[in-house]
C-alpha positions, -999 to 999 in steps of 0.1 A, spaced: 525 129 587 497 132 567 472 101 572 449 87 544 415 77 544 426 38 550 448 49 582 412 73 599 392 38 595 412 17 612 417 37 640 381 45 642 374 3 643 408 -3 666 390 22 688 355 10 691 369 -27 692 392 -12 728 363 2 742 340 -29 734 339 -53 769 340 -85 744 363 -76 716 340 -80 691 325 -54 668 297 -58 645 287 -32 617 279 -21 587 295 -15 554 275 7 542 271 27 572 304 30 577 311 43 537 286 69 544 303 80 579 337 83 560 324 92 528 339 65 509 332 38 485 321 6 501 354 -12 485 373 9 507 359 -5 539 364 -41 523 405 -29 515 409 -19 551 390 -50 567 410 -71 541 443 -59 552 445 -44 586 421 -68 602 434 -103 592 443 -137 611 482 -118 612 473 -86 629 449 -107 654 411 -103 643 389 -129 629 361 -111 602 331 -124 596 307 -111 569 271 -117 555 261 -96 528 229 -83 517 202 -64 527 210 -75 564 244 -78 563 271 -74 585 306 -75 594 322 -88 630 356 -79 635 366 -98 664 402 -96 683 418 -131 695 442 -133 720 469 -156 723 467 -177 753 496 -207 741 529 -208 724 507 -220 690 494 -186 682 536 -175 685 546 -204 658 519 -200 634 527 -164 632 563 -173 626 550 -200 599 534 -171 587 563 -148 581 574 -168 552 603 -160 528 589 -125 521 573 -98 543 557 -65 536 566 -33 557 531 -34 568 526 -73 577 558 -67 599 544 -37 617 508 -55 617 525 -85 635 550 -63 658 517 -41 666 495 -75 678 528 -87 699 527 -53 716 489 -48 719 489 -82 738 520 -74 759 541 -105 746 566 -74 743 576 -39 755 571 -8 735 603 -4 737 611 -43 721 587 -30 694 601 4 689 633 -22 681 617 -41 661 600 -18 639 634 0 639 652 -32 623 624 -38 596 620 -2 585 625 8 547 642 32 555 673 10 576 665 -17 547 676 0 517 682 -19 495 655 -33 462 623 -54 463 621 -83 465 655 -83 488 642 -60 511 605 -82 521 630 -114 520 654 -95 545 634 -83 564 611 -116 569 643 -134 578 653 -109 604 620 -106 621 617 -145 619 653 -146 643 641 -120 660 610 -131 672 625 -166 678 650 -149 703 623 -135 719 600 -163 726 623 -194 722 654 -193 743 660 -210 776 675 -198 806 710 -201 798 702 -186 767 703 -208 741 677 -213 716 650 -237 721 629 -247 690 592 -241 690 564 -264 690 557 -274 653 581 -267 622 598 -236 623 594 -219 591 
């Protein structure tokens, strides 16, 4: 599978923020346009959309002449983080919020590979076919009760409701 210019940068920031000892990253736009040669807008698209609150970064910027950007990679250490991702989901989800969400559960092992493999499996476009806006409906419903299954059932198997309003 042919990857796009969007898909090189954020592995190349994924990887320097796993071989950081914080998990924090700071850098420059411009810097970075040049190593990719790419527009600076490009770097802002893939901040923007691979790097938000969802997927488990916090971004700082300042701009100008000594601008930077922080990318910095939070971890979930209570059930909180869990709801307000599921508050998140809301009545429509993108193939790529889904897999940006499944991606952070995995990356912080809150699930298997193989639970992810699942998941990505049950939200796919291809096993969803059927027309937008149906499909990001569907498949924000079925991630939603999947995820809750996951997290929120007790030891007889029943479902136990999260702390806070489940969306």
């Amino acid at each position: 599978m042919a990857r796009n210019v969007s898909d090189i940068i954020e592995q190349h920031l994924k990887d320097i923020i796993r071989q950081s000892q914080s998990g924090v990253i700071e850098l420059q736009r411009s810097e970075l346009a040049e190593l990719f040669q790419c527009v600076p807008s490009q770097i802002n698209y893939v901040i923007n959309t691979r790097f938000s609150l969802e997927h488990g970064y916090v971004v700082e910027s300042k701009r100008g002449g000594g601008g930077y950007i922080r990318i910095r990679q939070i971890q979930f250490e209570s059930e909180e983080p869990l709801v307000r991702m599921l508050q998140s989901i809301g009545d429509a989800l993108s193939q790529r919020e889904a897999e940006g969400m499944i991606e952070r559960l995995e990356r912080e092992s809150l699930i298997t590979g193989r639970e992810a493999g699942m998941l990505r499996a049950a939200v796919s476009r291809d096993v969803l076919r059927i027309d937008l806006p149906f499909r990001d409906q569907l498949r924000a419903r079925l991630l939603t009760q999947m995820l809750t299954a996951l997290f929120f059932r007790d030891d007889d198997g029943r479902q136990d409701e999260p702390s806070g309003e489940q969306a």
